[in-house]
RODO-2510 file (C-alpha; in nm, 4 decimals, decimal comma):
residues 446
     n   res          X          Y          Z
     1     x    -0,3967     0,9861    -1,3355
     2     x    -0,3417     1,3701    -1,3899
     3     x    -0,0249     1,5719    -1,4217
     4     x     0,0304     1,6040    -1,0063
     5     x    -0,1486     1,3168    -0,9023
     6     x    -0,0289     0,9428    -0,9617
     7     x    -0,2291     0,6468    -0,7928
     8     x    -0,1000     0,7113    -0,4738
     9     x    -0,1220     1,1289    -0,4344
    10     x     0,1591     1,3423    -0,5352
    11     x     0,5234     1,2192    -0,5863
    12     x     0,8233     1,3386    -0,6888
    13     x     1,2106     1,4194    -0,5570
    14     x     1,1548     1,6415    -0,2392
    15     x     1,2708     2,0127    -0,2850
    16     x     1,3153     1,9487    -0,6912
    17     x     0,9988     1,8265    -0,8267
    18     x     0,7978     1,7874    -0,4764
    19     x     0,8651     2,1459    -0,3935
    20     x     0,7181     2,3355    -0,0665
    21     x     0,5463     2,5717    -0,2854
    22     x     0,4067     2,3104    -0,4611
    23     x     0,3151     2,1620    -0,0519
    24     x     0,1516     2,5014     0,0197
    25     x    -0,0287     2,5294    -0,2787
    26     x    -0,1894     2,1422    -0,1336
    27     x    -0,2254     2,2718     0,1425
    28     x    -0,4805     2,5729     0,0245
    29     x    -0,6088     2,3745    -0,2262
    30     x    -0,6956     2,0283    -0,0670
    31     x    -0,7740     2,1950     0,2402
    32     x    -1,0194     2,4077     0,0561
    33     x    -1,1710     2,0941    -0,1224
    34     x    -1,1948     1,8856     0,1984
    35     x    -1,3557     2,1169     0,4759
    36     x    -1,5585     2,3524     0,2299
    37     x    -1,9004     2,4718     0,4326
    38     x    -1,7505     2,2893     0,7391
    39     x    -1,7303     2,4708     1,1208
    40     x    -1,3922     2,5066     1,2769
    41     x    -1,2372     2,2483     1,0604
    42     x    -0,9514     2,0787     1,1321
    43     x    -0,7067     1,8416     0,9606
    44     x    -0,4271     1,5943     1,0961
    45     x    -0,0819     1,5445     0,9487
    46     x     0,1451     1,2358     0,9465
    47     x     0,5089     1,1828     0,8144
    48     x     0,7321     0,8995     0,7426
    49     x     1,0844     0,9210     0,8716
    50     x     1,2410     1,0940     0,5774
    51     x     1,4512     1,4291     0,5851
    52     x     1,2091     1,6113     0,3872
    53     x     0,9165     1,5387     0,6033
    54     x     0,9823     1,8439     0,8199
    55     x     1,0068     2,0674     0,5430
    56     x     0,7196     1,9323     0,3429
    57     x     0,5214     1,9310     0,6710
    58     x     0,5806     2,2867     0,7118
    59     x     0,5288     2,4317     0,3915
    60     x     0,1574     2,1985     0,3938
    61     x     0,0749     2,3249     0,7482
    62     x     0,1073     2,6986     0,6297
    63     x    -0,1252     2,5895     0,3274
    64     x    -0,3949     2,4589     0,5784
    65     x    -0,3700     2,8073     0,7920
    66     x    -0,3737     2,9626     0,5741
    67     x    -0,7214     2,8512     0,5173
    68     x    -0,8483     2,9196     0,8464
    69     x    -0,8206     2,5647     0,9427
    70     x    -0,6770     2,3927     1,2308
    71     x    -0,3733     2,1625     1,2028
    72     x    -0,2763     1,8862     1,4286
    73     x     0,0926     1,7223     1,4413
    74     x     0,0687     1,3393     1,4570
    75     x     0,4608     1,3129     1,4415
    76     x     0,6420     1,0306     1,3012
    77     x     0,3107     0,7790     1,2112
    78     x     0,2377     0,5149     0,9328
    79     x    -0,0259     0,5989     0,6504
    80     x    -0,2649     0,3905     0,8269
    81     x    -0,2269     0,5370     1,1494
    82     x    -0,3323     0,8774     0,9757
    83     x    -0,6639     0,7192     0,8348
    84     x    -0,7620     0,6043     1,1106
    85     x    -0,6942     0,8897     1,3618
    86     x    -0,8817     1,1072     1,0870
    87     x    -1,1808     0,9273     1,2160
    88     x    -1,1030     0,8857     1,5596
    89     x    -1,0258     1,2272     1,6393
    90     x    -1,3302     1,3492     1,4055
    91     x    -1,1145     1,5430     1,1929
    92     x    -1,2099     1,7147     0,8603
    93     x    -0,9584     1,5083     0,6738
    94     x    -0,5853     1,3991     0,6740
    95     x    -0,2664     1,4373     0,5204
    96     x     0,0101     1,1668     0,5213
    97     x     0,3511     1,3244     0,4202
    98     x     0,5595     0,9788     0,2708
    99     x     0,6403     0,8577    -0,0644
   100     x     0,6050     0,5156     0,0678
   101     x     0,8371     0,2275    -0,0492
   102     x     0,9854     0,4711    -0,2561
   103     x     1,4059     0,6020    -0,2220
   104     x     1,4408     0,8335     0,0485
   105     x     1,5054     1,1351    -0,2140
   106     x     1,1509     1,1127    -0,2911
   107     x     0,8772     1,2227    -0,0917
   108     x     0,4376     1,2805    -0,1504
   109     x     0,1719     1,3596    -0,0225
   110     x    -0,1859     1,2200     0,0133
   111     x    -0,4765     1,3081     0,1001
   112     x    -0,7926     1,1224     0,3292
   113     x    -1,1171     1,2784     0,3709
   114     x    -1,3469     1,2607     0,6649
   115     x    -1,3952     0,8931     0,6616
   116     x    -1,0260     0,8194     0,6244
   117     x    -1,0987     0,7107     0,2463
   118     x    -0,7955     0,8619    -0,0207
   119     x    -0,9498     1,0881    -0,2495
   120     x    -1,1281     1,0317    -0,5892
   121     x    -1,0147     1,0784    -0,9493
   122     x    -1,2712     1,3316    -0,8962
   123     x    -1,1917     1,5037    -0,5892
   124     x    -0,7783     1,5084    -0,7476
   125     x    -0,8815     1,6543    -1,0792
   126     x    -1,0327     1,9716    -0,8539
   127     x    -0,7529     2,0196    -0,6986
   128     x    -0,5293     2,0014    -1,0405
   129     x    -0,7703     2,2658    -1,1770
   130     x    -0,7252     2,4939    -0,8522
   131     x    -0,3195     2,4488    -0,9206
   132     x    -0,3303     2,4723    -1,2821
   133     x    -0,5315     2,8392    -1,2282
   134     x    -0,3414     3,1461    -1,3610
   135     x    -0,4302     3,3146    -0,9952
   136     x    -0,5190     3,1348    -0,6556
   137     x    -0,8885     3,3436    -0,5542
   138     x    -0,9692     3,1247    -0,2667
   139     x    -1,0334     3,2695     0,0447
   140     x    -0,7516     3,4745     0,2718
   141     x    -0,9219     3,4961     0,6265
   142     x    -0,7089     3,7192     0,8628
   143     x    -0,6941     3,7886     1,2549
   144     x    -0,8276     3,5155     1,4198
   145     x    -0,9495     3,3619     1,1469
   146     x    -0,6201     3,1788     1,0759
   147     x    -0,5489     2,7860     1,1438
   148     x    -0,3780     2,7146     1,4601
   149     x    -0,1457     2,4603     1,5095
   150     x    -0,1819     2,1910     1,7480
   151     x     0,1205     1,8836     1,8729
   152     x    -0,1016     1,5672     1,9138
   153     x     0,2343     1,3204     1,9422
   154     x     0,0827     1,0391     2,1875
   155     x    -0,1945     0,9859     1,8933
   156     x    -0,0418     0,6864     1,7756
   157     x    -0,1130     0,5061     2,1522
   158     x    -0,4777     0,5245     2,0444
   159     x    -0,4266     0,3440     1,6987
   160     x    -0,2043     0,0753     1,8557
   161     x    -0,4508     0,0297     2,1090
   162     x    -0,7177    -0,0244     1,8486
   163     x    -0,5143    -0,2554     1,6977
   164     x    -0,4959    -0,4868     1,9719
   165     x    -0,8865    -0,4927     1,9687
   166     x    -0,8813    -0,6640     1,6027
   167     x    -0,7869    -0,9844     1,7562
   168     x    -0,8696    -1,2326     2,0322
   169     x    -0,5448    -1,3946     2,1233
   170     x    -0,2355    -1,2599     2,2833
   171     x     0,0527    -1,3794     2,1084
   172     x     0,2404    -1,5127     2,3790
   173     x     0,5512    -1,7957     2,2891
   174     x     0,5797    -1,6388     1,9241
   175     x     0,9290    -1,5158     1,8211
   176     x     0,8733    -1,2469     1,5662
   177     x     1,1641    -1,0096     1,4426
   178     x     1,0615    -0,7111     1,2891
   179     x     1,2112    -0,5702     0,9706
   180     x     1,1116    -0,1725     1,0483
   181     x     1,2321    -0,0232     0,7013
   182     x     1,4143     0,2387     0,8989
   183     x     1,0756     0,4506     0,8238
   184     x     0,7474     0,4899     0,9794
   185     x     0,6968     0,1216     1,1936
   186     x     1,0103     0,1531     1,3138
   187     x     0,8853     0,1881     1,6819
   188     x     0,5033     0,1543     1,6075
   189     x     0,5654    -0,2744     1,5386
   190     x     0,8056    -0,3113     1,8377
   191     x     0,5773    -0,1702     2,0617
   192     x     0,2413    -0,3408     1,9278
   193     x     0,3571    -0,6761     1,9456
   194     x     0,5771    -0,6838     2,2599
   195     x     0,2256    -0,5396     2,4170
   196     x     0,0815    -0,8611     2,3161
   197     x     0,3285    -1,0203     2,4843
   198     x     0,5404    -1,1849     2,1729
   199     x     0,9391    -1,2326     2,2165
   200     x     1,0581    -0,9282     1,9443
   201     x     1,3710    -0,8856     1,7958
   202     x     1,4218    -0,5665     1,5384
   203     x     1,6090    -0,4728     1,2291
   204     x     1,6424    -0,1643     1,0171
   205     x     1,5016     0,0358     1,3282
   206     x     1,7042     0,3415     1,3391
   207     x     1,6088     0,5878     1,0619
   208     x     1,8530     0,8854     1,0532
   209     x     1,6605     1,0657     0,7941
   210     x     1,8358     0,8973     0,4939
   211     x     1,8282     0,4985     0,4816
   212     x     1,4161     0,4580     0,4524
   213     x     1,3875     0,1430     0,2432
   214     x     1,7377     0,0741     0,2097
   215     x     1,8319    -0,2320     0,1448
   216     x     1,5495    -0,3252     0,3959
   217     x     1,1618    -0,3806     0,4199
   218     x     0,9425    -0,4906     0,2312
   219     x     1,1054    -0,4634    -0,1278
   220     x     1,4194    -0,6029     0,0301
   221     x     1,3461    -0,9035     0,2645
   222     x     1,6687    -1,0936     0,2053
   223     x     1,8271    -1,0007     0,5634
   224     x     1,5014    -1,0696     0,7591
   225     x     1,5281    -1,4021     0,5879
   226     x     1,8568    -1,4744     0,7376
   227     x     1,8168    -1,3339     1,0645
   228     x     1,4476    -1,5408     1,1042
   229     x     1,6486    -1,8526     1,0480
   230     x     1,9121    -1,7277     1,2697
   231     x     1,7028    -1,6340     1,5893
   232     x     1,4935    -1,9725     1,5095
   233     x     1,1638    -1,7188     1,4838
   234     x     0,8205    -1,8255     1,4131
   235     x     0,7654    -1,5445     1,1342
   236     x     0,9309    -1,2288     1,0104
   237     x     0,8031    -0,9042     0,9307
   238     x     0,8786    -0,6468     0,6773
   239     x     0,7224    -0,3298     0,6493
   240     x     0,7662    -0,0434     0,3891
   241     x     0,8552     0,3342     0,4552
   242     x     0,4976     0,4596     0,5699
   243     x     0,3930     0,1121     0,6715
   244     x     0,0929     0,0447     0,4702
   245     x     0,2678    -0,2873     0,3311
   246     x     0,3623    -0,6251     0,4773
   247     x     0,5446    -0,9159     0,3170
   248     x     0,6332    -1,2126     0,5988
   249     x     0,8893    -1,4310     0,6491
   250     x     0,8446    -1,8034     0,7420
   251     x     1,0204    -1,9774     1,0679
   252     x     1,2318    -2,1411     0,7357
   253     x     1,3084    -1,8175     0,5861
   254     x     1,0866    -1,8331     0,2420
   255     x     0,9008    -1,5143     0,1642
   256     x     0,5698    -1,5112     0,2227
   257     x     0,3983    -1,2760    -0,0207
   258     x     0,0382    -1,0659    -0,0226
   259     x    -0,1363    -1,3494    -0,2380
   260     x    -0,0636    -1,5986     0,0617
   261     x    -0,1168    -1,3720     0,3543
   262     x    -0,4833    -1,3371     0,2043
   263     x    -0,4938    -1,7111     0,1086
   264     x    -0,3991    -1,8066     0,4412
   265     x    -0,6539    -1,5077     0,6222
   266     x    -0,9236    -1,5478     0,3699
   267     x    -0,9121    -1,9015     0,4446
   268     x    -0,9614    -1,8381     0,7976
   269     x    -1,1857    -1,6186     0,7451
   270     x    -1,4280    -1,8029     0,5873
   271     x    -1,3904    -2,0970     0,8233
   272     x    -1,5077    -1,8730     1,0902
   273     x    -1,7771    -1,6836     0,8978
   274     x    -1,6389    -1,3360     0,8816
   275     x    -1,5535    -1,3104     0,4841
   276     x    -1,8133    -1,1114     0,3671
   277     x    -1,9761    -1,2506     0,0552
   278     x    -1,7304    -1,5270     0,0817
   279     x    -1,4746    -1,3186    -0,1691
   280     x    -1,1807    -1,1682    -0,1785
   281     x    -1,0672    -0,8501    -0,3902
   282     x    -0,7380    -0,8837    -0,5957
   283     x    -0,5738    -0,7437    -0,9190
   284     x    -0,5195    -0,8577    -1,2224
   285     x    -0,1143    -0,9369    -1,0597
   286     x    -0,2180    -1,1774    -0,8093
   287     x    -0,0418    -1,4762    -0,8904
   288     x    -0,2232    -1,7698    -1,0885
   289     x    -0,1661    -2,0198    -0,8338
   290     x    -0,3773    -1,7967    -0,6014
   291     x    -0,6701    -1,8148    -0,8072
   292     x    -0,6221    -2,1769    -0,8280
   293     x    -0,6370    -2,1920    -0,4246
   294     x    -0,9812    -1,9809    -0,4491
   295     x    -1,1139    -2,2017    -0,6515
   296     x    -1,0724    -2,4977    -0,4084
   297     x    -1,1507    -2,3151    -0,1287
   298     x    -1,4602    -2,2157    -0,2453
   299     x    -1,3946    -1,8546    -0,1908
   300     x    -1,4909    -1,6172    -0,4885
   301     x    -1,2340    -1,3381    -0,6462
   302     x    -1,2992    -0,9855    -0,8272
   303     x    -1,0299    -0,8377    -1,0151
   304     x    -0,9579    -0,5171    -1,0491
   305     x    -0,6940    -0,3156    -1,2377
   306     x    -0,3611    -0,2577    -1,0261
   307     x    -0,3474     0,0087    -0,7884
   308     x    -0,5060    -0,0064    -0,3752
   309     x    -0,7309     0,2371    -0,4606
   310     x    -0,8852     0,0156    -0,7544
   311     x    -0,9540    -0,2454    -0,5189
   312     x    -1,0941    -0,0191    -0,1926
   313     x    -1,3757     0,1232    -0,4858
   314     x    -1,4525    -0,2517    -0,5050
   315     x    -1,4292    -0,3267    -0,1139
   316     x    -1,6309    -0,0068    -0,1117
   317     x    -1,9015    -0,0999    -0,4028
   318     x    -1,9280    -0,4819    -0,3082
   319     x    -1,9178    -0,4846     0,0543
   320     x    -1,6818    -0,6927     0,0852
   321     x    -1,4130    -0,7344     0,4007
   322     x    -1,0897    -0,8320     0,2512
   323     x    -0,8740    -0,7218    -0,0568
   324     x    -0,5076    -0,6244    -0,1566
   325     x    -0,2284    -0,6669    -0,4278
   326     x     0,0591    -0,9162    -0,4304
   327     x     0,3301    -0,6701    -0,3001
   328     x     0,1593    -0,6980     0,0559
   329     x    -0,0850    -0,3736     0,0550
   330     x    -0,3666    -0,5550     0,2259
   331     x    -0,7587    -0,4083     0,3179
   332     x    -0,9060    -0,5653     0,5920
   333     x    -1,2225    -0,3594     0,5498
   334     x    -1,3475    -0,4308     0,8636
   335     x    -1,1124    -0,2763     1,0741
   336     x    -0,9323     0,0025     0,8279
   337     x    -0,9848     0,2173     0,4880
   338     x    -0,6763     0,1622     0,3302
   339     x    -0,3829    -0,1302     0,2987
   340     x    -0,2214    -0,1577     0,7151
   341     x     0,0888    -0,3324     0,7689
   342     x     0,0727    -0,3722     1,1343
   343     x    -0,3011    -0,4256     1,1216
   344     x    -0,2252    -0,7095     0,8417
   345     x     0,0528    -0,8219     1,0757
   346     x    -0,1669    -0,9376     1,3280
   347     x    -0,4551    -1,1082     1,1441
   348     x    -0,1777    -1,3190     1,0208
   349     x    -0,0287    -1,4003     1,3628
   350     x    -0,3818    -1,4516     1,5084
   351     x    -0,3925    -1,7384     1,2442
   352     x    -0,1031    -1,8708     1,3166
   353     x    -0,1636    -1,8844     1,6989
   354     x    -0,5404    -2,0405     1,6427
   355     x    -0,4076    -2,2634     1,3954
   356     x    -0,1217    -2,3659     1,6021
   357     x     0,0913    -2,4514     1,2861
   358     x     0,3989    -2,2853     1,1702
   359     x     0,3510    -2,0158     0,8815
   360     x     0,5286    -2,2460     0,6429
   361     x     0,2699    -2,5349     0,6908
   362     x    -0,0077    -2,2257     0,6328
   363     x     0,1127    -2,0701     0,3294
   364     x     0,0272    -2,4557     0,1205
   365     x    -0,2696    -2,3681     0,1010
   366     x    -0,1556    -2,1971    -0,1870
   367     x     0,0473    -2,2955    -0,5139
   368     x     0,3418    -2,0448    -0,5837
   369     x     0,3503    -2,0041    -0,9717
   370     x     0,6614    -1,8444    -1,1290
   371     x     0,5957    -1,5136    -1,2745
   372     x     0,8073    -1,3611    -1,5214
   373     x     0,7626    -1,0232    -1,6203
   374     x     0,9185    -0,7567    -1,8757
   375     x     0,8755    -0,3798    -1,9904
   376     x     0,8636    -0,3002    -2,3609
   377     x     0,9620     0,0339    -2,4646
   378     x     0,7270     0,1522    -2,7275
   379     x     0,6995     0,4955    -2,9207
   380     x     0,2985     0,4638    -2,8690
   381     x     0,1265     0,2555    -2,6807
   382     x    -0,2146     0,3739    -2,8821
   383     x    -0,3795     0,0438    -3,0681
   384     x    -0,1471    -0,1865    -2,8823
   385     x    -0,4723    -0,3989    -2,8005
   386     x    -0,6364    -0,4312    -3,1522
   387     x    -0,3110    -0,4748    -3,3033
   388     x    -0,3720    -0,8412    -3,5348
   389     x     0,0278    -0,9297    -3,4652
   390     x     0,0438    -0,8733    -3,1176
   391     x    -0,3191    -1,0618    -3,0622
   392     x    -0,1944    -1,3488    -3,2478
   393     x     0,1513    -1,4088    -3,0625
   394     x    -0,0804    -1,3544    -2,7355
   395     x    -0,3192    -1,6399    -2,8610
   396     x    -0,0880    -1,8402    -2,9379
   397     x     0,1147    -1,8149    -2,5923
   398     x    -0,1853    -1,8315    -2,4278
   399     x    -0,2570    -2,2091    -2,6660
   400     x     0,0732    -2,3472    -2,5089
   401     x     0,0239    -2,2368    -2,1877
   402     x    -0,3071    -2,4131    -2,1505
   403     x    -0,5029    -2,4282    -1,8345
   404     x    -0,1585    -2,4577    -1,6507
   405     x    -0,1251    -2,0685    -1,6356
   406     x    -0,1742    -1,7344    -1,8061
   407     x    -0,0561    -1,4372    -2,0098
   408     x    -0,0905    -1,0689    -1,9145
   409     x    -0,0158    -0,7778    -2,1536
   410     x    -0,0579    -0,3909    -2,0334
   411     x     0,0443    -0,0334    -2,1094
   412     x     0,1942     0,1228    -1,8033
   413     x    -0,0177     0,4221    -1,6737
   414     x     0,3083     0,6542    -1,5939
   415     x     0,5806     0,5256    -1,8411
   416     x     0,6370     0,4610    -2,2416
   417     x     0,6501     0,1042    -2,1887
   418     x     0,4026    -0,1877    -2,2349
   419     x     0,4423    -0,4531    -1,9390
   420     x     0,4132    -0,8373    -2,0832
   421     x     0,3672    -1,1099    -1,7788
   422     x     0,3332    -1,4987    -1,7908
   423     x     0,2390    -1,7655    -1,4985
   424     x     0,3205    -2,1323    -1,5234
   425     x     0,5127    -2,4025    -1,4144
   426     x     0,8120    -2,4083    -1,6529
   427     x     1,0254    -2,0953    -1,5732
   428     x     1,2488    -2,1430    -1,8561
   429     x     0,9597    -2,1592    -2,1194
   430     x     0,7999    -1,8740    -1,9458
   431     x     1,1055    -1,6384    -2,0308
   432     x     1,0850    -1,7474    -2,3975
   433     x     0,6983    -1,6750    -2,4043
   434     x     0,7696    -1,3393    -2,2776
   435     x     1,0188    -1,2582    -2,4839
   436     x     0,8270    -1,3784    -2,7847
   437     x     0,5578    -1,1553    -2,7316
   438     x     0,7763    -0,8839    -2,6621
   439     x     0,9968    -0,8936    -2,9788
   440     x     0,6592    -0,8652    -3,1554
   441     x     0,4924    -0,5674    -2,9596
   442     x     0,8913    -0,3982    -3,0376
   443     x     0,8326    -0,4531    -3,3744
   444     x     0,4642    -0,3469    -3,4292
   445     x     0,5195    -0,0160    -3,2196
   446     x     0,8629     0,0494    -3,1063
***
């Protein structure tokens, strides 16, 4: 990661550390790198529901002009919504303004290329270059030369639509209430699934600019778990702010996270012939019970280190069809470039309609291990992994912990902190296993 760019584009408090100089300067910059050498280019934008889209939007739009290329409005859209209508509508590439699952203070902005595929390390370290510069020397055209603007805000109809060609059921008789985030599925999810004819209920659906993620969505699925049991639903869903995430809700109110969602697709999947190379794509979070339910089912795994875009590079490399992290950022490959909430949202259903079971039946296919995780401050986190002290405690966890789960130690990419995990059965000795390999990284580093 550089100094602008984090794993998922550029972050920060909108106005403060997000500024809309800093959104011009992307603008000229990742325009430039995107439609370089290309013919009347032209570039889509997207935005969550936050009150800093409109200003962020702005100040990126002038960028793009500025830059002789043509910008078209999407409106109010998810972050899969803009990689896909990047291809649909042939664009040169696409912006999606949204700091995802983030506070509503906070804002970004990230970038897709032609293909709707987020941008390399390589492609973000240009663009760092071009803003760390000491004077901007890219092209100024003038007259007619400049980008035009262009309101494209019945886009989204096309991406729904598409959506409804990923499946071949209707989902007729299911009750589904939808947990919108207040942010960008607030209207997209309603709309999609009463289309295919299921009974919908919604919650968190009226985003007034400052309660994205509130309490709500996919970090916070506590009310959708009461008001599933309530309204007697088949499944809840809970989306984050730009919509890119799912975690579900079973008809008995337990959380069904992104490990079981792919346990319970993969599995279908594969019993219909459609998982490529008969793997799935995970990090090194997924839980340890997941791997477990691989390994019965016969379905292979590759790891990768945590982040989306860690696992597209191996969707990418391997050609596989299915990948995603625990907190419900899911790739169906086949179908999308990057993690689709609403897209995820409906492979699931399909199962559950085929299978004709309820989701809580579904998700034992898979073993639930607790997880118990902590952050270590540190002064350095240089050496932490040859360190003899912090080895041994590891080892030794690891000895007592057996076959019956696992130990994860790693530096955090963005904060002064080293994050310690365990898996198994025993909660209770789980905290003390953390904590004993904690005191001991404290010691040899803090």
């Amino acid at each position: 990661m550089g100094k602008y760019f984090g794993t998922d584009g550029v972050r920060g408090v909108a106005n403060q550390e997000l500024t809309p100089e800093l959104a011009f300067q992307l603008g000229r910059y990742g325009g430039y790198l995107l439609t370089k050498g290309v013919q009347n280019p032209k570039m889509v934008i997207g935005r969550d529901t936050r009150l800093s889209g409109e200003l962020l939007e702005s100040a990126l739009t002038a960028g793009l002009l500025s830059m002789g290329i043509d910008v078209i409005h999407l409106g109010i859209v998810s972050t899969p919504c803009v990689a896909y209508l990047t291809r649909h509508l042939q664009a040169t590439g696409g912006v999606m303004i949204s700091a995802s699952h983030n506070p509503f203070p906070d804002n970004g902005i990230k970038f897709f290329n032609h293909q709707g595929m987020k941008l390399s390390d390589e492609e973000e370290t240009q663009i760092e270059k071009f803003l760390e510069a000491t004077e901007d020397r890219l092209p100024r055209p003038t007259g007619s030369n400049l980008g035009r603007v262009h309101q494209k805000l019945d886009a989204a109809d096309a991406y729904l639509e598409y959506l409804q060609s990923t499946i071949t059921t209707d989902l007729k008789g299911l009750k589904i209430v939808v947990d919108g985030a207040n942010g960008a599925a607030y209207s997209l999810a309603p709309r999609l699934l009463t289309q295919l004819g299921a009974e919908v209920t919604t919650i968190f659906d009226t985003p007034d600019g400052t309660n994205i993620n509130e309490k709500c969505g996919s970090t916070h699925p506590e009310a959708l778990q009461e008001h599933v049991k309530a309204a007697k639903a088949d499944l809840g869903l809970a989306f984050d702010g730009d919509a890119d995430r799912l975690i579900a809700v079973d008809e008995q109110g337990e959380v069904i996270d992104g490990d079981q969602i792919m346990c319970i697709c993969g599995a279908y999947l594969k019993e219909n012939g459609k998982l490529k190379n008969n793997t799935i794509v995970v990090t090194v979070l997924s839980n340890f019970g997941f791997f477990q339910a691989m390994e019965s089912l016969n379905i292979d795994t590759v790891t990768t280190k945590v982040g989306d875009r860690y696992v597209m590079e191996q969707l990418r490399q391997g050609g596989h069809s299915l990948g995603g992290e625990q907190s419900g950022h899911i790739i169906f490959f086949d179908y999308n470039t990057t993690g689709d909430g609403l897209l995820t949202a409906l492979q699931l259903l399909q199962v559950i309609k085929r299978k004709g079971q309820p989701a809580s039946n579904l998700k034992k296919l898979m073993k639930l291990y607790p997880q118990i995780m902590i952050n270590v401050k540190v002064s350095t986190k240089e050496g932490w992994k040859t360190n003899p002290a912090i080895a041994e405690v590891i080892r030794k966890v690891e000895g007592q912990l057996g076959s019956t789960g696992r130990v994860l130690v790693r530096p955090s990419g963005t904060e002064p902190v080293i994050r310690v995990m365990a898996e198994g059965p025993d909660e209770v000795k789980l905290k003390q296993y953390v904590q004993q390999i904690g005191e001991v990284i404290q010691k040899q580093l803090g």
